[in-house]
MDAnalysis code that builds the backbone (N, CA, C; Angstrom):
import MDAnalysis as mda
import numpy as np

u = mda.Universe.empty(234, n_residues=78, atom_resindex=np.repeat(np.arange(78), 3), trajectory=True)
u.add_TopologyAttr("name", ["N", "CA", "C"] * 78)
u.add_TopologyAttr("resid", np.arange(1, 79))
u.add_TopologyAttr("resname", ["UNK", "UNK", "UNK", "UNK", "UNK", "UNK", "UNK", "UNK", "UNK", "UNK", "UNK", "UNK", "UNK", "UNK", "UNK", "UNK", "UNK", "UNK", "UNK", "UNK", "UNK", "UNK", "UNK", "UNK", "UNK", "UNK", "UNK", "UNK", "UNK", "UNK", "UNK", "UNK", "UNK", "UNK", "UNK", "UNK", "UNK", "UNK", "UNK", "UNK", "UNK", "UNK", "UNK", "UNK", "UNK", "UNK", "UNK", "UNK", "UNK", "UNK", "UNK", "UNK", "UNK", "UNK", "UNK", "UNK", "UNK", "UNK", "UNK", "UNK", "UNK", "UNK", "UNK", "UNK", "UNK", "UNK", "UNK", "UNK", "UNK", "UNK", "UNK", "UNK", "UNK", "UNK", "UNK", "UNK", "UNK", "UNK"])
u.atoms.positions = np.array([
    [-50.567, 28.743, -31.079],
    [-51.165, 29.820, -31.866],
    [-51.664, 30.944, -30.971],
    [-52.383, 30.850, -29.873],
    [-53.260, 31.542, -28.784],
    [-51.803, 32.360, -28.579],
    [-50.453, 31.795, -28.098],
    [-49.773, 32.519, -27.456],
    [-49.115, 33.285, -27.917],
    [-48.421, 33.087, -29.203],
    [-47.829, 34.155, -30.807],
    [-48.608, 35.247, -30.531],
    [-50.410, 34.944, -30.773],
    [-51.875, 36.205, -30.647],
    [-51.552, 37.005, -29.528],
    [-51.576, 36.485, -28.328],
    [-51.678, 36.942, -27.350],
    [-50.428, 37.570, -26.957],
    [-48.809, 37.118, -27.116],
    [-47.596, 37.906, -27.037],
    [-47.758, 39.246, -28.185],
    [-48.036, 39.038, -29.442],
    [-48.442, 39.456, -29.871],
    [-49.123, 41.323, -29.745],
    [-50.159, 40.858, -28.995],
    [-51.166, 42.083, -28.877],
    [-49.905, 42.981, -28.176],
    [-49.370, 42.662, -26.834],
    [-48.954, 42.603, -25.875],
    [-47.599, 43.563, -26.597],
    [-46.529, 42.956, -27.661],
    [-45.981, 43.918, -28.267],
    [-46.362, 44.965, -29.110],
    [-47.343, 45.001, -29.683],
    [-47.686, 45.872, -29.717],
    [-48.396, 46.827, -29.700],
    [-48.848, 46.856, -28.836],
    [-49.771, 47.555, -27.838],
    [-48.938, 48.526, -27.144],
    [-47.751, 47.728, -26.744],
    [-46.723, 48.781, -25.960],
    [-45.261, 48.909, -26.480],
    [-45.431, 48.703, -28.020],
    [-44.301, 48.924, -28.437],
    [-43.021, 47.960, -27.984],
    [-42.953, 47.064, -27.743],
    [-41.903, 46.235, -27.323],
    [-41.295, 44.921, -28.230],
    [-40.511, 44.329, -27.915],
    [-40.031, 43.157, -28.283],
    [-39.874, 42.224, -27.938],
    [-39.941, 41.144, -28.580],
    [-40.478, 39.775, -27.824],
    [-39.270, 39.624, -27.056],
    [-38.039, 40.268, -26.860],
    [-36.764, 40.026, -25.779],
    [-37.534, 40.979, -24.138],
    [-38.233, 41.804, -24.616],
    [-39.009, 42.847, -23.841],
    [-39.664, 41.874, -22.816],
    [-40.527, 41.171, -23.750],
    [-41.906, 40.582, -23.065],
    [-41.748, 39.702, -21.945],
    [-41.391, 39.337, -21.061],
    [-41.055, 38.613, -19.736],
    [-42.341, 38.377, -19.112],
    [-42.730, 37.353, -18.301],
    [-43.736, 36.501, -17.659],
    [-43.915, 37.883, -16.404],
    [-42.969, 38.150, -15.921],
    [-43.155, 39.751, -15.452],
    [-43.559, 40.585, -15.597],
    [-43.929, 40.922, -16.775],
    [-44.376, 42.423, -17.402],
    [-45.600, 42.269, -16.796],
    [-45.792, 43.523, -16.297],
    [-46.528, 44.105, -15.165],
    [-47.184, 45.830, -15.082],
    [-48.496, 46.192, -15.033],
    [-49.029, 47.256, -14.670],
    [-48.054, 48.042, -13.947],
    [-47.801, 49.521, -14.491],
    [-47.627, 50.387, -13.661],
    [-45.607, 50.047, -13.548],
    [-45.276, 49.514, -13.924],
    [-43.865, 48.333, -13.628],
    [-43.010, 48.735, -14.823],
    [-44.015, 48.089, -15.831],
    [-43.657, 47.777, -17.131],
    [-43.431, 49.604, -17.815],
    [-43.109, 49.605, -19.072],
    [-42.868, 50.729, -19.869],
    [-43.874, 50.867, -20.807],
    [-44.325, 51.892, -20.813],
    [-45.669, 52.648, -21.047],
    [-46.717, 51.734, -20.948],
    [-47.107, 50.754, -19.584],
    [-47.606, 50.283, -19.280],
    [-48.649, 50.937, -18.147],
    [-49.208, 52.002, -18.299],
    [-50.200, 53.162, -17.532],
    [-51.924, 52.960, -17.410],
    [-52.146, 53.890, -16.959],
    [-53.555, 53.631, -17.046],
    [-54.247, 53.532, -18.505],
    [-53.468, 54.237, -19.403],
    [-53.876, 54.428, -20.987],
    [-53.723, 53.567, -21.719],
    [-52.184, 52.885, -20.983],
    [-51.571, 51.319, -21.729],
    [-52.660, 49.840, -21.458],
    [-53.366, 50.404, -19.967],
    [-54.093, 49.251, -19.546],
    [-55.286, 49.455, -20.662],
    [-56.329, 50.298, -21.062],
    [-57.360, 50.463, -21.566],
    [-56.755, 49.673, -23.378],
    [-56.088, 50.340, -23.949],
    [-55.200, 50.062, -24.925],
    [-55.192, 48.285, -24.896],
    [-54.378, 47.833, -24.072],
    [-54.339, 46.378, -23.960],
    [-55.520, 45.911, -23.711],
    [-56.629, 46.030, -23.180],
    [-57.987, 45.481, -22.901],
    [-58.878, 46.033, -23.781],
    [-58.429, 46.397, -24.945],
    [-59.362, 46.616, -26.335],
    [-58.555, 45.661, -27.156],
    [-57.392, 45.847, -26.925],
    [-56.734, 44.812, -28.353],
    [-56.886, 43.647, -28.093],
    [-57.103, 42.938, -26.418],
    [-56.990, 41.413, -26.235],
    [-58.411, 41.215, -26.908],
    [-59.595, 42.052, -26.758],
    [-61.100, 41.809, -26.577],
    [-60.859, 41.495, -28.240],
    [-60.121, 42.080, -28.825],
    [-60.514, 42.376, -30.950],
    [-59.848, 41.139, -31.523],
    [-58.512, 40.808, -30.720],
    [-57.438, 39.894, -30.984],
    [-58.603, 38.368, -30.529],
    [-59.062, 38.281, -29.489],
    [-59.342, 36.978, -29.591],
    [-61.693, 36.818, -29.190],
    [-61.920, 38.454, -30.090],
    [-63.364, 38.666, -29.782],
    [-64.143, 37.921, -28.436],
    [-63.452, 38.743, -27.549],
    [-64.242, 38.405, -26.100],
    [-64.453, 39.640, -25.449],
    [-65.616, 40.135, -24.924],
    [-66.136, 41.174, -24.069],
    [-65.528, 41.381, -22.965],
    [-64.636, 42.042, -22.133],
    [-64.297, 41.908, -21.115],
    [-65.145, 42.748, -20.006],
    [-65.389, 42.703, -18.929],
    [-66.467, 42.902, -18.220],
    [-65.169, 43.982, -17.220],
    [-65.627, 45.032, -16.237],
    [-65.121, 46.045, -15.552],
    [-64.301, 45.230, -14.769],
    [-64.343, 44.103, -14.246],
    [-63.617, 43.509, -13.397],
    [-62.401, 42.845, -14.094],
    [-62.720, 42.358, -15.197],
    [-61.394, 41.629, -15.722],
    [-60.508, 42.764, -16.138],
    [-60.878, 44.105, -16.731],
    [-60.026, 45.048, -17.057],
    [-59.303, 45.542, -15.876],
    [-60.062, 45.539, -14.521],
    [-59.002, 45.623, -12.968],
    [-58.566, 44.329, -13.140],
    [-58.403, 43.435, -13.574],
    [-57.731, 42.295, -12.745],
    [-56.678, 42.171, -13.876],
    [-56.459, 42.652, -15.252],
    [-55.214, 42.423, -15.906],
    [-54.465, 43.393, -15.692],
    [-53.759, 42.716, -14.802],
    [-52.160, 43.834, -13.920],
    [-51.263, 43.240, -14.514],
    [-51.409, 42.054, -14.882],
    [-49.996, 41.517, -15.469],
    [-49.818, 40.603, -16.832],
    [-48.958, 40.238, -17.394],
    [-49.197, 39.107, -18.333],
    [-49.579, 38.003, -18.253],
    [-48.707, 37.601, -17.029],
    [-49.622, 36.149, -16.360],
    [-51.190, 36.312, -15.922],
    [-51.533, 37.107, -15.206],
    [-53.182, 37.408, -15.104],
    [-53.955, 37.802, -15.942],
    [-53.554, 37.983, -17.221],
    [-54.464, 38.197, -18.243],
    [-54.708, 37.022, -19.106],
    [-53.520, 35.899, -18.630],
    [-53.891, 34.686, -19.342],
    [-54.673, 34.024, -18.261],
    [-55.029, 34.515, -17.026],
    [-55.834, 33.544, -16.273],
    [-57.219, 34.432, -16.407],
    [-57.124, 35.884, -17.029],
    [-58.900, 36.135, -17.514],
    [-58.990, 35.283, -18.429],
    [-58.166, 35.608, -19.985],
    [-58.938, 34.967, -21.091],
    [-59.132, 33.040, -20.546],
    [-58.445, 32.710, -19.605],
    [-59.117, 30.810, -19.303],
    [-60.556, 31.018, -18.981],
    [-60.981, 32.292, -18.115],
    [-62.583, 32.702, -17.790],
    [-63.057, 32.152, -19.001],
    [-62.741, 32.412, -20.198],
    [-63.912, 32.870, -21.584],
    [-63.151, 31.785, -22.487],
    [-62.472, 30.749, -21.735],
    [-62.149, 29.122, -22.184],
    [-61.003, 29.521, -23.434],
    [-60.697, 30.756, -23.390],
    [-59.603, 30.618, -24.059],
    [-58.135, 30.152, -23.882],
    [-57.397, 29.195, -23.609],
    [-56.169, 28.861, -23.019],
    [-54.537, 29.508, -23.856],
    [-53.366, 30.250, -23.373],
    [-52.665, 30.711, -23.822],
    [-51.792, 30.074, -23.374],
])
């Protein structure tokens, strides 16, 4: 369920498709994945699974895989 939510945000947030979404997708890498795309994605994960994210976790989600190792911070598992 966590991971549907969490692929989820992830399409669309940046407009993509789950053929899109790769364990790769990556800051700055990815397509319209920018500084605007990062803020964007770190409001929808916070609404999608109501967790506060603190200045550091919003620098530390560069990627898809590292944003599932913030939300484990806040015991959420994806």
């Amino acid at each position: 369920m966590n991971t549907e939510k969490y692929n989820r945000v992830f399409m669309e947030t940046f407009h993509i498709d789950d053929e899109q979404l790769l364990p790769e997708y990556t800051f700055k890498v990815s397509p319209n994945w920018d500084s605007v795309g990062q803020m964007m994605l770190c409001s929808a994960i916070e609404d999608a699974f109501e967790v506060r994210l603190d200045g550091e976790d919003i620098l530390n989600i560069t990627s898809y895989q590292e944003g599932k190792k913030t939300l484990a911070k806040y015991g959420i598992e994806i």
